[in-house]
N, C-alpha and C positions, 0 to 999 in steps of 0.2 A: 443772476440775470440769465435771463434764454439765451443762444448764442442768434447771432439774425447771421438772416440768408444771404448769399456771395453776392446778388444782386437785389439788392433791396432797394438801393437810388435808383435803380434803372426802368427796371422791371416788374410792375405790379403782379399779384398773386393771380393768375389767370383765369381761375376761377370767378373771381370778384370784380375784375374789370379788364377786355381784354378788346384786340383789334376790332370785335364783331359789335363794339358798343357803341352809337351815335355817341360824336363828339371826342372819341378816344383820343385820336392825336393831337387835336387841339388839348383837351386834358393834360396830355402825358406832357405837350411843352409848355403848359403853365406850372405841369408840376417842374418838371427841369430849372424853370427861372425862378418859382417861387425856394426851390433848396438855393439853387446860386447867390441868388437875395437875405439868405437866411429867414425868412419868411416862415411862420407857423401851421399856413393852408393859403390854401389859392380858392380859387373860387372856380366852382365846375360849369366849362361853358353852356352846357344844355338845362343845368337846372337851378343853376345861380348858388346853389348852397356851398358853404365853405366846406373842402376837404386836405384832411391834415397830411402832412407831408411826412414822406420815411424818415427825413430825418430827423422829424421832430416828434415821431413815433420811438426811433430810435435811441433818441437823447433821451426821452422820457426813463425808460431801462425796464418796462414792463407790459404786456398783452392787457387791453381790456376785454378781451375776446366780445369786440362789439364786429367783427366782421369790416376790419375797416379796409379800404381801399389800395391803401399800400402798406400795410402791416408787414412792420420788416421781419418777424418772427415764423413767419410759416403761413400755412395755411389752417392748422390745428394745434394753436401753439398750447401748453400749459404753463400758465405764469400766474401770476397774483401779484396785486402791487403790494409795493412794500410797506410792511408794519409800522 
């Protein structure tokens, strides 16, 4: 398994989602309640589409390298899921 980033709950990958994006901190505190809840993705306020959570990125144990939003692995991670 990759090792994930010291702030992975907190902190999305800046590149990919970051203060300068409509709707950000409404985002970042649905993503907060949907990890608190245990929850698998919250729903993104601006575009309705569900997006998965670090820590259910994290529990998973592997990078789809889809670019995803709060991908706790990096921002160029190498992983492959498992065999």
């Amino acid at each position: 398994m990759t090792a994930l980033r010291p702030d992975f709950l907190t902190e999305p990958i800046s590149t990919r989602y970051s203060p300068r994006v409509r709707g950000f901190h409404e985002g970042m505190a649905r993503h907060r309640e949907a990890v608190a809840r245990g929850d698998v993705a919250y729903r993104d306020p601006v575009s309705g589409l569900a997006v998965f959570t670090a820590r259910f990125l994290a529990d998973r144990g592997w990078c789809c390298n889809s670019g995803c939003r709060h991908c706790p692995y990096g921002p160029t991670p190498r992983t492959r899921p498992p065999r």
